[in-house]
N, C-alpha and C positions, 0 to 999 in steps of 0.2 A: 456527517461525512465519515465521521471515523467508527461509527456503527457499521454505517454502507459497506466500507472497507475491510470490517472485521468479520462480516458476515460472508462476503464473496473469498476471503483468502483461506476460513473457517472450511467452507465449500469445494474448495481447491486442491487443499492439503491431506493425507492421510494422518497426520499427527496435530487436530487443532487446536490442544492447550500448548503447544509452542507458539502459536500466533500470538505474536507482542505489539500495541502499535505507539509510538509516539507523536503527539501533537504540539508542534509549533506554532504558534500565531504572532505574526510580527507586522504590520502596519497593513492591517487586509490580507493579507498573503498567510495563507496557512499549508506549510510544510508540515507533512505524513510520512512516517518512514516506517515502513512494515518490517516486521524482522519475522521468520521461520524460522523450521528447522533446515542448517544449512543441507540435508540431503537433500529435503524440500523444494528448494531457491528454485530450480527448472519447470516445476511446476506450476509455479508462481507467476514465474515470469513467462513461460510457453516458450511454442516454436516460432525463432523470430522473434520473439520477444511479443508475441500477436495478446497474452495477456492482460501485461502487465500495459500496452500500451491500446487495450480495452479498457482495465480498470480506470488508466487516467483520463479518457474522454468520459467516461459518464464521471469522474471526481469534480470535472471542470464541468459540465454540465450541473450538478448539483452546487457548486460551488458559485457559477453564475447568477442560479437563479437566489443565495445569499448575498450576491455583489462582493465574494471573494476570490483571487488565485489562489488556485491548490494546485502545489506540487506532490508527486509523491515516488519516494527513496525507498528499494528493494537493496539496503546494504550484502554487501556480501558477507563471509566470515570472518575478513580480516579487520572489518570497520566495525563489526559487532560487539556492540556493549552489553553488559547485562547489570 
């Protein structure tokens, strides 16, 4: 999943050694939270948000067929850790 993820945001971005991802796994359920660069973020996320809420149906599609929920967090700049 977090291959999948790093390859399409990789794809997306003009700058793709900012792509950073982190992986949570907590009782089945594995939280992703992608970080860019923040000029990046709109690209990411698209018009509407029509991206970022692409990336998570094929996340939960892949994630299904492991028998886990996955969410996945586009933070913005103020929630960005490094």
């Amino acid at each position: 999943m977090k291959d999948f993820l790093e390859f399409v945001a990789k794809n997306l971005v003009d700058n793709p050694e900012a792509v950073r991802i982190e992986e949570t796994e907590i009782n089945g359920k594995v939280l992703l939270k992608l970080y860019v660069d923040e000029r990046e973020i709109g690209k990411v996320i698209g018009r509407e948000g029509r991206n970022a809420k692409a990336m998570r149906v094929l996340l939960s599609a892949i994630g299904a067929k492991a028998k886990k929920k996955v969410a996945l967090e586009i933070p913005d700049k103020v929630n960005k850790e490094k």
